[in-house]
C-alpha positions as CSV (number, residue, x, y, z in Angstrom):
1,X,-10.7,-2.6,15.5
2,X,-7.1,-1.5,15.9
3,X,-6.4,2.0,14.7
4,X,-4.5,2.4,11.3
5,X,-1.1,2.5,10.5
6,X,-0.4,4.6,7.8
7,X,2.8,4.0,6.2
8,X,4.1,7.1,3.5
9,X,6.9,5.8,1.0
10,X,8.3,8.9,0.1
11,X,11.0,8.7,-2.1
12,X,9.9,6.3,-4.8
13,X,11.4,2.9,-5.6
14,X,14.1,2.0,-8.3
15,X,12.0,3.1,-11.0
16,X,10.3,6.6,-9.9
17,X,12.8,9.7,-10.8
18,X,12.9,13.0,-11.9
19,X,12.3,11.6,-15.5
20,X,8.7,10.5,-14.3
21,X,8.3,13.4,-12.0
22,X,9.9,16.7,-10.9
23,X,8.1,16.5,-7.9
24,X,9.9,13.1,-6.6
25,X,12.6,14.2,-3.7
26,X,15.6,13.4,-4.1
27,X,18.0,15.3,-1.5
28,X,18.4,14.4,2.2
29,X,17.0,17.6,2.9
30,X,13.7,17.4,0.4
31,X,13.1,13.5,1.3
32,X,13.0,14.8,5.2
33,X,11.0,17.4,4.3
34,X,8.6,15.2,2.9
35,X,8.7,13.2,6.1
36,X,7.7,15.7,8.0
37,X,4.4,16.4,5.8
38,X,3.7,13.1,5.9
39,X,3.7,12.7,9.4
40,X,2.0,15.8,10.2
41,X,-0.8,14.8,7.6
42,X,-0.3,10.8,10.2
43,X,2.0,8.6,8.7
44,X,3.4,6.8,11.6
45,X,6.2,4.9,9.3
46,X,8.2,6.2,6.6
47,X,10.0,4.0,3.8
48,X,13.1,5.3,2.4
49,X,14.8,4.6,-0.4
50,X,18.7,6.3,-1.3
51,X,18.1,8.8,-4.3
52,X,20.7,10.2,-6.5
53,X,20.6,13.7,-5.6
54,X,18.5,15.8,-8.4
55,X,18.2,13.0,-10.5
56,X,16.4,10.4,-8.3
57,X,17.8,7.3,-9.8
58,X,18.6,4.4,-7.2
59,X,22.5,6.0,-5.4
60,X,25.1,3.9,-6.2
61,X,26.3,3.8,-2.3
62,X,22.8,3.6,-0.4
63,X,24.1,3.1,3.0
64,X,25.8,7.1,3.9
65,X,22.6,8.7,2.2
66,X,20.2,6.0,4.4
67,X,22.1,7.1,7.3
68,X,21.7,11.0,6.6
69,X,17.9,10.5,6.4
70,X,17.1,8.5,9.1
71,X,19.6,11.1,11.6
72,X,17.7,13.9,9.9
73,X,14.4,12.8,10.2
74,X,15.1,11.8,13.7
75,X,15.8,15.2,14.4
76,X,12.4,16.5,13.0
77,X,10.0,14.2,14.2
78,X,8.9,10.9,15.9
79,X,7.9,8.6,12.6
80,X,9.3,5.1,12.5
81,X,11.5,5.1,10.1
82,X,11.6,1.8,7.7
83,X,14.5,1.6,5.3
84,X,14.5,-1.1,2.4
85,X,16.9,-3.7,1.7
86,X,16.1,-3.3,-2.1
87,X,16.7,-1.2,-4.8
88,X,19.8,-0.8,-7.0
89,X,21.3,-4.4,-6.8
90,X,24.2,-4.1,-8.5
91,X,26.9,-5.7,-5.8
92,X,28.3,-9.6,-5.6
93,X,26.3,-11.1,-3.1
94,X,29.2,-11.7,-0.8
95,X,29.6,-7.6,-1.1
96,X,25.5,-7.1,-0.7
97,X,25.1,-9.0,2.7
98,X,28.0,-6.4,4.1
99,X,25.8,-3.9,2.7
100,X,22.4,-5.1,4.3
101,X,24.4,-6.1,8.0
102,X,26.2,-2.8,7.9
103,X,22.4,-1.2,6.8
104,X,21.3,-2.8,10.1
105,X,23.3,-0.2,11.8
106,X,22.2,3.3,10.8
107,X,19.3,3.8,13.7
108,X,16.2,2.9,11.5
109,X,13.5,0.8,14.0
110,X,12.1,-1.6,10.4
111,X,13.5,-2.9,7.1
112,X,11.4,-4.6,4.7
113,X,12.5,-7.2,2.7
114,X,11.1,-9.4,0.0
115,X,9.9,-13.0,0.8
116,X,11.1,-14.3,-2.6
117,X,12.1,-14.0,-5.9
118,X,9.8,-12.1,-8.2
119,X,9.9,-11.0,-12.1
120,X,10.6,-7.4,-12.5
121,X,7.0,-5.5,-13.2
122,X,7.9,-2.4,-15.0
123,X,8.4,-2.3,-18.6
124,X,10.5,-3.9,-20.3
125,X,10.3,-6.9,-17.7
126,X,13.4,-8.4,-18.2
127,X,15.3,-9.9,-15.4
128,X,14.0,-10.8,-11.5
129,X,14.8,-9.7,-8.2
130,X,16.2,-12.2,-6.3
131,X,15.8,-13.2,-2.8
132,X,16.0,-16.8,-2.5
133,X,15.7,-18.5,1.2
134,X,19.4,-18.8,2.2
135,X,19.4,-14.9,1.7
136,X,16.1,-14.2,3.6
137,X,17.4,-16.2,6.4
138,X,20.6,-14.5,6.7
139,X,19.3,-10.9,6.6
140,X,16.7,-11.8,8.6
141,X,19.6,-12.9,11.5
142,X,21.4,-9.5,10.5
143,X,17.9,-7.5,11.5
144,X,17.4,-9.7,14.9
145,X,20.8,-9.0,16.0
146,X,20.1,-5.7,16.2
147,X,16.7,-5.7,16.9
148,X,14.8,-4.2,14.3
149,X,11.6,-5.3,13.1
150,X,11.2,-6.6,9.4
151,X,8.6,-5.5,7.4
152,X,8.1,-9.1,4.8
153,X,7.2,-7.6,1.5
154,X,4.6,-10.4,-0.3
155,X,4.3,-10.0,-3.9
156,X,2.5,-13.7,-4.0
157,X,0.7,-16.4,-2.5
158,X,4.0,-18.8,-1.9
159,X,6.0,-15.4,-0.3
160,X,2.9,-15.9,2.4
161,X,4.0,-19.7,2.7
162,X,7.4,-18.9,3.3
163,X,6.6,-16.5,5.8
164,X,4.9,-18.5,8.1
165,X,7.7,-21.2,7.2
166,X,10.5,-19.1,8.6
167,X,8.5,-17.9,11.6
168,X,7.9,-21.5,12.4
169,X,11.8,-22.3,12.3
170,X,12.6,-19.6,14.4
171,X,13.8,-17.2,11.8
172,X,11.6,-14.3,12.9
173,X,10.3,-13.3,15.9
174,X,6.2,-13.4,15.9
175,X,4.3,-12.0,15.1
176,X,5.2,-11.1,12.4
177,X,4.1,-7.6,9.9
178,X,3.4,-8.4,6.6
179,X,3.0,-6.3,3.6
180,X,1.2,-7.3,0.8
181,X,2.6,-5.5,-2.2
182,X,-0.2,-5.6,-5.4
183,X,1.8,-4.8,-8.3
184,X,-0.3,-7.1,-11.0
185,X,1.2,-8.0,-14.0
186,X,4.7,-10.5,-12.2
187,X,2.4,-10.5,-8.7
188,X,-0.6,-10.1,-6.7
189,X,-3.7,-9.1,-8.9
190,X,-5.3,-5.7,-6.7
191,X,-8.6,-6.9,-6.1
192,X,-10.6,-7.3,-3.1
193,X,-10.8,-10.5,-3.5
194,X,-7.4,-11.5,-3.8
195,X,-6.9,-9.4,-0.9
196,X,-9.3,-10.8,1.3
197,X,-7.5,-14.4,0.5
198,X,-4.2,-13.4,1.5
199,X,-5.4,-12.2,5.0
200,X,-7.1,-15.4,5.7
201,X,-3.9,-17.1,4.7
202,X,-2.1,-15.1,7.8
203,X,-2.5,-16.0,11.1
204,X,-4.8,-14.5,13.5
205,X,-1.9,-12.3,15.7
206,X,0.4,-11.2,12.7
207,X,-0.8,-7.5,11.6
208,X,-0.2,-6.4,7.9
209,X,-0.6,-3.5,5.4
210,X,-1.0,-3.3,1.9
211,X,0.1,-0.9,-0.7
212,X,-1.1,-1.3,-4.5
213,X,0.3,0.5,-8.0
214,X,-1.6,3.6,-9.7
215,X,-4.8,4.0,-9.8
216,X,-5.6,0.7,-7.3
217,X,-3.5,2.3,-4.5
218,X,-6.9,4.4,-2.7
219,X,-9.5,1.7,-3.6
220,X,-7.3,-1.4,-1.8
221,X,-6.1,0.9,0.2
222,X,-9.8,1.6,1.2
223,X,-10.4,-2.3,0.8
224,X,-7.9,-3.1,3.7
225,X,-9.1,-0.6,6.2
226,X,-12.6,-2.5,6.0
227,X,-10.6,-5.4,6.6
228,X,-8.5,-4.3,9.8
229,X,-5.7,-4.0,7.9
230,X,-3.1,-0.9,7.5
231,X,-1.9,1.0,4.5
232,X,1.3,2.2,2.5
233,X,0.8,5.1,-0.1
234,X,3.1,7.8,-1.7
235,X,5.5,8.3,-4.5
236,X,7.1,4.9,-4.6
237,X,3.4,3.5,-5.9
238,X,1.7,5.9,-7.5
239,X,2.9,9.3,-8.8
240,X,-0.7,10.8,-9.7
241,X,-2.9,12.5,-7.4
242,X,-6.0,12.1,-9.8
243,X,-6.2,11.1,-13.7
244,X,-3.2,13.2,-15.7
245,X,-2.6,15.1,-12.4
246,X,1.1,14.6,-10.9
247,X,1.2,14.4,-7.3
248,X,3.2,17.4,-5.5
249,X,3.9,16.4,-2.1
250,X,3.3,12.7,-0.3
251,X,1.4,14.4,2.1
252,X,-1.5,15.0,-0.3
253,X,-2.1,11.1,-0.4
254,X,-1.9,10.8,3.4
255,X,-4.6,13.1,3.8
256,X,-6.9,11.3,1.8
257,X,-6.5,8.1,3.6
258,X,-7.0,9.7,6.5
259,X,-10.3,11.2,5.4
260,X,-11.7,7.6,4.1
261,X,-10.3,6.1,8.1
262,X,-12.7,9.3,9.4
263,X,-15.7,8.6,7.4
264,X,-15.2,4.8,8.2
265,X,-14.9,5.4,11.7
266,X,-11.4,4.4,12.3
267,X,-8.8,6.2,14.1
268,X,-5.2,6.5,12.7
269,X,-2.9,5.3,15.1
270,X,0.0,8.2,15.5
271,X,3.9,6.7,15.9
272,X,3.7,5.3,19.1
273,X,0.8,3.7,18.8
274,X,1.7,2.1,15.7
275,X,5.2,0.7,17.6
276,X,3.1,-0.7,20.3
277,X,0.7,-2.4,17.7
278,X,3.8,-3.5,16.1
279,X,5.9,-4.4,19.0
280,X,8.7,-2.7,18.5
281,X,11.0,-2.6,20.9
């Protein structure tokens, strides 16, 4: 069994801010010092998000702050760092490709990026987030270019179809790392089962992770280690270390996937491991 990649998502997606938590970082400087917990608790990737500083609300110009992190992180430790191509979509999509291709640029080794459109999951549900084909196929030349590795972010069973549609065109370079992202409600159900479906559905060389909302995000997470898969945890999913409890640092959740890869007998795989197991370049 390969060793586990632990991926922390430190800063929370669009919806996590200092409204939900005061623990959330939101400066360059608290969001690499989260990093750095992470890692030292073995994260071997780190997903970052741009924060508003001391608000955490999605920036309004992602790309400067994205750039800050990575340079300090770099400077701190050896994680991977893996920005996202999501969060605050407010641009024409003319103006959000030069966003993502110039995003390309800031020193980061993976991006994730949605395999399809999906409907929003958080209350009040209105609205989706789009990435239709013509879109993944042009960030996905942006990444190539310069020779990052994507991270496909699967909220359903079709985003799997595409996948291995695109990789069959040529669009990505296998094989290919694929995230399965269990948010219920618009997507995935976070059941063993469903789990267990979706990784028969890849094929046999691709490697993927799994990250699940609340409560669900230990017990899948626990699920996919079983299965030889990986696992993403932290703010972004799940804000609570137990029941009523807020979670104070990443680093906390690290460590307790780390302790369930120890009892299970599986060793968790430190940075460059995780980029040979990846192949990144």
């Amino acid at each position: 069994m390969s060793k586990l990649i632990i991926t922390a998502a430190v800063t929370g997606g669009e919806p996590v801010s200092r409204e939900m938590t005061p623990h959330v970082p939101t400066t360059a400087e608290e969001i690499t010092e989260e990093t750095v917990r992470s890692w030292e608790a073995g994260a071997s990737i780190v997903h970052l998000h741009a924060k508003e500083p001391g608000t955490g609300k999605p920036a309004p110009d992602p790309n400067p702050l994205l750039r800050r992190y990575v340079e300090m992180i770099k400077n701190r430790c050896d994680i991977i760092t893996n920005v996202t191509t999501g969060g605050g979509r407010r641009a024409t999509d003319e103006a959000l490709d030069t966003m993502i291709e110039e995003r390309c640029t800031l020193g980061q080794e993976m991006m994730s990026m949605n395999m399809g459109t999906v409907n929003y999951w958080t209350p009040p549900y209105r609205g989706v987030f789009m990435n239709d084909v013509p879109r993944i196929k042009r960030w996905a030349g942006y990444m190539m270019d310069h020779g990052i590795k994507p991270e496909l972010e699967v909220y359903d069973t079709g985003m799997i179809n595409t996948a291995k549609m695109l990789a069959d065109e040529g669009v990505f370079e296998t094989p290919l790392h694929i995230q399965f992202v269990m948010i219920g409600r618009t997507g995935f159900s976070a059941t063993p089962k469903m789990l267990q479906y979706c990784v028969e559905e890849l094929p046999g060389d691709w490697t993927w992770s799994v990250c699940a909302l609340g409560r669900n995000e230990l017990p899948i997470g626990a699920v996919a280690m079983t299965l030889g898969g990986n696992v993403r945890v932290g703010m972004e999913d799940n804000i609570f270390l137990s029941r009523g409890v807020l979670l104070e640092s990443n680093a906390h959740l690290v460590e307790r996937v780390k302790t369930i890869a120890e009892a299970l007998n599986i060793e968790v795989a430190k940075p460059d491991e995780a980029r040979k197991i990846l192949g990144i370049r």
